[in-house]
N, C-alpha and C positions, 0 to 999 in steps of 0.2 A: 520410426516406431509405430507409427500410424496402419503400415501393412503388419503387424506385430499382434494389432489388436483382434483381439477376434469376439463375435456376440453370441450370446447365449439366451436364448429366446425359449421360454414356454407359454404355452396359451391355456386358458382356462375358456372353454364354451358353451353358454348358458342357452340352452334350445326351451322352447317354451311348448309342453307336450299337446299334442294336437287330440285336443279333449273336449268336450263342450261344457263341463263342468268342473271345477275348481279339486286340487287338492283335496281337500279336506271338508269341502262345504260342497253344497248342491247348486252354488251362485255360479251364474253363465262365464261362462270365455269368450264369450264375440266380441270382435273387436269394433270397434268405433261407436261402441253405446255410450250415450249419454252419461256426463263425471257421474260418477259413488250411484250409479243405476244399476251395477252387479258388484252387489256387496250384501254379503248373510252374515248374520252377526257374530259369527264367529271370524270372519273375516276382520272386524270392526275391532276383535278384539273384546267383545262385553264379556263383563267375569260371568262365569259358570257357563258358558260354552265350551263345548268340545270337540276336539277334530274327531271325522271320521273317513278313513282313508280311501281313495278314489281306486277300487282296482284297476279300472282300465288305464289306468298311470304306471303305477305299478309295471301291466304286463308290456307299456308302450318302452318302458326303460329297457325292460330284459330282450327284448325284443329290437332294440337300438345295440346291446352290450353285446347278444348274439354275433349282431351286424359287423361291429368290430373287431368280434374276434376275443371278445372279453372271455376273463374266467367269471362265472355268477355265482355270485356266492348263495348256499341256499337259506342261510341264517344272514340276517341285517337287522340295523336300528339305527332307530331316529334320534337327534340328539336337538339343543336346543343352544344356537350362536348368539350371544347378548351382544345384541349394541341400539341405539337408542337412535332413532331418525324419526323423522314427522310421518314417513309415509309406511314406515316399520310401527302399525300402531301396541301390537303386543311387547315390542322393547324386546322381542328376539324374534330368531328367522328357525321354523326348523329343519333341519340337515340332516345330512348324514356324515356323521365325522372319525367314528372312530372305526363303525364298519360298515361302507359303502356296498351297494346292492353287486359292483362287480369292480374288479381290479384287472389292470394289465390288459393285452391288446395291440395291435398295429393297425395304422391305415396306409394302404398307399398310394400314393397322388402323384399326380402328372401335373408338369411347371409348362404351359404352352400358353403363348401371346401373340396371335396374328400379328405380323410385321417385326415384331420385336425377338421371337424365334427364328431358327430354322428350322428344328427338329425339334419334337416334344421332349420332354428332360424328365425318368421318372425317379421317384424319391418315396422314404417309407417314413414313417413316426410312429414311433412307440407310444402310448399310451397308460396313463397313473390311474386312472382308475375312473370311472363315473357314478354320481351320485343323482340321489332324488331330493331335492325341496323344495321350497313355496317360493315364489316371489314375491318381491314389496310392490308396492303402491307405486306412484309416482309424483314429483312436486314440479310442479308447474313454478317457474318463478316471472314474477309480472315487474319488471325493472320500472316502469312506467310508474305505476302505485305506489312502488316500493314495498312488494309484496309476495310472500311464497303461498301457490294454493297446491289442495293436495287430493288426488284421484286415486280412490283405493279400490276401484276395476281390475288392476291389474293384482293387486296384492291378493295371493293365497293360487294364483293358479299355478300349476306344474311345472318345475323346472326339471330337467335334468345338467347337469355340471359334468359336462367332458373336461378332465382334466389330464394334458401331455405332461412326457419325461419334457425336458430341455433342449431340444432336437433340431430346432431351427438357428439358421445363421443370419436370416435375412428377411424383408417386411414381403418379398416374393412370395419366398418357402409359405409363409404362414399363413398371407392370404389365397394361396394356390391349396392348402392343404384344407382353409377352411369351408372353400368351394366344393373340398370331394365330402367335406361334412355332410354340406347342406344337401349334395345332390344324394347323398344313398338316406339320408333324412325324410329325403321327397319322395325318394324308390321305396322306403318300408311304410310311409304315410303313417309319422309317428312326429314329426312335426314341418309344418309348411314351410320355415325357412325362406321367411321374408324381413329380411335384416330390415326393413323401411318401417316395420309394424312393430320390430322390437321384439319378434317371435325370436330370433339369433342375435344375441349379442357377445363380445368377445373381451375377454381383457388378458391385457398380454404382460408376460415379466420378462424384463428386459434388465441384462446388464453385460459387460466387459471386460476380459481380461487377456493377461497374458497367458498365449495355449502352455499346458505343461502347468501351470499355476493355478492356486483356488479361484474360483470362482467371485467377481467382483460385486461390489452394493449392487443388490436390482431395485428398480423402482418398479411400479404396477402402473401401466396405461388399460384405464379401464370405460366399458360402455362405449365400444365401437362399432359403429353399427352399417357399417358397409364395408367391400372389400377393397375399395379402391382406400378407405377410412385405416383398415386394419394395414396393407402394405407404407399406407405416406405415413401413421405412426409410427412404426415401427423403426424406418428406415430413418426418421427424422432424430427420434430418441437415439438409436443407436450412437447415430454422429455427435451429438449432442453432449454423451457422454463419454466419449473417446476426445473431444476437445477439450472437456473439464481432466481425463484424467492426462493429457499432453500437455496440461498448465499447471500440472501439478496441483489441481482442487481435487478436494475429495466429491465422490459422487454421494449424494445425500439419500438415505432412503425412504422414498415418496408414493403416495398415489398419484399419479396425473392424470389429465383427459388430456382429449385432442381437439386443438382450436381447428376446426374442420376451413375456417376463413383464411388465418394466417398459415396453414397446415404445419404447425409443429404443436409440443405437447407444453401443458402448464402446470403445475401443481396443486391439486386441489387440497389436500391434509398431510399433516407428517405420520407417516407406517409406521414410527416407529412407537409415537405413543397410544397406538389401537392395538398391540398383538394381545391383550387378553381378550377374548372373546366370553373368556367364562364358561366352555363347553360345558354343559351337562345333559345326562341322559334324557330323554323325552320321556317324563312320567306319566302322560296319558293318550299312549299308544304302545300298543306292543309288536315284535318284531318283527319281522315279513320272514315267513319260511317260504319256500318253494320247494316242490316237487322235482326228484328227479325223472322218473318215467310219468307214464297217463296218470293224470290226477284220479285221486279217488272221493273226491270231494267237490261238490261245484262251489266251495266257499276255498279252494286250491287254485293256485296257480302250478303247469308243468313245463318244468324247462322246454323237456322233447317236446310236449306241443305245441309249444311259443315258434321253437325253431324248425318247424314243418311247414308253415305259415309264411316263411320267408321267403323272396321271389329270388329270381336271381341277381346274384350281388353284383357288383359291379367290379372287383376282382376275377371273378367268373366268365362275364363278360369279355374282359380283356382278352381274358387266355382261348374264349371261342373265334374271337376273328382274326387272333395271329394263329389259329388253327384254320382258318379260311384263309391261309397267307399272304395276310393283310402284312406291311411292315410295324416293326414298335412303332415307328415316327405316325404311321398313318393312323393307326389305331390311338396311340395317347393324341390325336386332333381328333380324330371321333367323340375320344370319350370327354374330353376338356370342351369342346365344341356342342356337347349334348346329341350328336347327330349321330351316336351309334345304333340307339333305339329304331329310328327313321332306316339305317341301312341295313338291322339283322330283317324288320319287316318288308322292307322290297327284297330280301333275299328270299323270304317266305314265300312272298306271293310271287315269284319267277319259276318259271321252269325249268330253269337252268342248275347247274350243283353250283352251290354255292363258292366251292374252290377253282371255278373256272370262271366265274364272273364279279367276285366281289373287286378284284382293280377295277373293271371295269366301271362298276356301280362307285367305287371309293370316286373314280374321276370326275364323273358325271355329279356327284352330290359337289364336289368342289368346285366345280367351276359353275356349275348352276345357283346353288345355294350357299356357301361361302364367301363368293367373290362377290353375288347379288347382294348378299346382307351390310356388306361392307359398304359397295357403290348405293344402298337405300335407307343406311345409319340405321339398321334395325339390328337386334338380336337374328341370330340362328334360328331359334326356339320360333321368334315370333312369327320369321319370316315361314318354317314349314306348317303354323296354324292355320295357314290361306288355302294352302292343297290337301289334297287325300294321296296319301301314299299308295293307293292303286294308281290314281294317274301319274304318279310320279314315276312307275314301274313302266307303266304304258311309254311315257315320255322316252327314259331310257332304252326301252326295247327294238324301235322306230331309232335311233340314233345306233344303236347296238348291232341293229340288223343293215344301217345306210339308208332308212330311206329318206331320214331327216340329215344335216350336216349338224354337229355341233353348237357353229358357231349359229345357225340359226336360232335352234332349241333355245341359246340364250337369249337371247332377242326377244324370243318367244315369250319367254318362261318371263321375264323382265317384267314385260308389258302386262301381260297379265297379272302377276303379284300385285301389279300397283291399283287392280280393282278391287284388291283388299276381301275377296270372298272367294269362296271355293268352287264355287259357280262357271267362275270366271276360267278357272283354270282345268274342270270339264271342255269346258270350248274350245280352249285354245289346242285338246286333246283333237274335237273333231277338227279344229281350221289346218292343224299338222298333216293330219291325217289325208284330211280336203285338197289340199295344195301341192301333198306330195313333193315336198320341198328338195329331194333329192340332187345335187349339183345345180341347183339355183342360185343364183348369184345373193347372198344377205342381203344388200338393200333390196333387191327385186323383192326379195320374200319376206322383210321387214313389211313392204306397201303392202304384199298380195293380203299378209295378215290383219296389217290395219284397217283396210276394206271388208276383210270376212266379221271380225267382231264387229265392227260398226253396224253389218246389218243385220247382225245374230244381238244385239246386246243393246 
């Protein structure tokens, strides 16, 4: 009965809008200030404050919704969720609940895992709608003391609430999906998307049933904050609860977190006694209209010119380099690997057409930089921050044309990375160059090159 079950996974994803000032107040968003050092008193909660709303929030949202593929709605409002937490000092959060600034949507994402792949996998998800509200504070708890303290830095700055249909099967799917969040998050510079900082966080509903049959109890694992965090809950919960319903327990419905130590999940409160929230509407704020065409007002927000502002999307992308008859497989490792960016720009600066050399460029970025990140436990990303992709173009030109051999270049390319600056690998451009490595035995032109930087460096 066990292959019987099948999971039904939605994600809720809270992105923290890349703003310098607060929702609703003029108090900072920089991270790592010192406790309750950005906090206005409206933040604090003192009666007779009042919010006033942050537009370039606003336009970061519809400008995220665009990205998605959302419908914008051009009427919204704010509402106001009660519930009562030390670092929630107002005793509500406000939202948007009954009419979110956009509904509906897809994204879609590429599932690829060096070594654990062979071929990238792609896959779509529909999308429920996203919203805008504030975030709470945070509580510090000191087991030591025996004491909770509370940092309300973070309460009042910009949330946006990505929230999915039910779409995911698996803790894969949904941390593969929440990595193509954060990368076109980073692509529209509407939030940094540094799950460490607490900028992205996730909480997931998870439950189990018989396919053909209703839908079984979900529990919510919440405040996940990595993605290696968001696949080992998921994957943990799932089994979790397909071994409770094979023993005939019923599954209980719970908030849990995730013991990041013991990597499964725990129960933090019972869901069931919080569903009142107490929605009601937000009485001192009114609603967000937006413009369809060019605003006429600079105190307006316009759809159309929110979405002229857009760079290219990363569905976009896709479909340019299997138009440079890249394959799917090679292209979703570009796009899952960050390294597409890196190979439409050395297709830029060649003079070559792109549809007659991007294998070529696709090989050369793999075995130079893919394979090197791996053999120097570095990121991709980190590893092309040490060069300039002109000389990367230079590198492959000189291999392109014969006058360097491959297996040199790597060698090459190796040595150099590990001087950690871009300097370095200008040189290694002229010792290629110098040495004319051409049908040179590798170790020969491994020395020849050790000798040239030594005395260039």
């Amino acid at each position: 009965m066990r292959q019987t079950l099948a999971a039904v996974i939605g994600l809720e994803i809270h992105a923290q809008i890349n703003s310098k000032s607060k929702l609703f107040s003029g108090a900072s968003t920089e991270y790592g200030s010192s406790p309750n050092s950005c906090v206005s008193y409206f933040d604090a909660a003192l009666p007779g404050t009042l919010p006033v709303l942050n537009k370039y929030c606003v336009k970061a949202v519809v400008k995220t919704a665009l990205a998605f593929g959302c419908h914008v709605n051009k009427v919204s409002t704010f509402d106001r969720k009660h519930y009562f937490y030390a670092d929630m000092p107002a005793g509500y959060q406000i939202t948007q609940y009954r009419k979110p600034i956009a509904v509906g949507g897809e994204i879609d994402y590429i599932i690829y895992v060096r070594g654990r792949h062979k071929k990238a996998l792609f896959h779509k998800a529909r999308l429920h709608q996203i919203q805008l509200e504030q975030d709470s504070g945070k509580s510090l708890h000191d087991a030591v003391n025996n004491r909770s303290l509370v940092d309300l830095n973070r309460a009042g700055i910009g949330l946006m609430e990505i929230v999915t249909k039910p779409d995911f099967t698996n803790g894969e799917q949904a941390a593969a999906f929440v990595r193509e969040v954060q990368q076109t998050l980073r692509l529209i510079n509407t939030c940094t998307g540094k799950m460490e900082q607490g900028a992205l966080r996730v909480d997931a509903n998870v439950s189990v049933h018989i396919p053909g049959e209703p839908y079984g109890v979900r529990t919510e694992v919440k405040n996940l904050n990595s993605l290696k965090a968001v696949q080992q809950a998921i994957d943990y919960e799932v089994e979790r609860q397909k071994n409770l319903v094979l023993n005939g327990v019923k599954v209980e419905n719970e908030t849990m977190s995730f013991d990041t130590t013991n990597r499964c999940t725990v129960p933090m409160r019972d869901k069931e006694r919080l569903q009142d929230y107490r929605f009601m509407a937000e009485p001192n704020l009114p609603p967000i209209v937006l413009q369809e065409g060019h605003s006429t007002s600079p105190h307006m927000l316009s759809i159309e010119e929110i979405r002229a502002q857009l760079p290219e999307l990363r569905p976009l992308t896709v479909q340019r380099l299997l138009g440079y008859g890249l394959s799917a497989e090679h292209v979703g490792i570009l796009m899952e690997l960050g390294l597409h960016s890196t190979l439409i720009e050395m297709l830029s600066l060649s003079s070559s057409e792109p549809e007659t050399v991007s294998k070529s460029m696709y090989g050369f970025l793999y075995d130079n930089v893919l394979k090197l990140a791996g053999d120097l436990k570095i990121t991709e990303e980190d590893l092309l921050r040490k060069v300039l992709v002109k000389d990367l173009v230079e590198l492959w030109s000189a291999v392109f044309s014969g006058q360097i051999t491959l297996l040199s270049s790597r060698a090459a390319f190796k040595k150099c990375c590990k001087k950690r600056d871009k300097k370095s690998f200008s040189l290694l451009l002229n010792a290629v160059m110098t040495l004319s490595y051409n049908r040179i035995e590798p170790s020969d032109a491994i020395r020849g090159l050790q000798s040239y930087l030594h005395s260039v460096m």
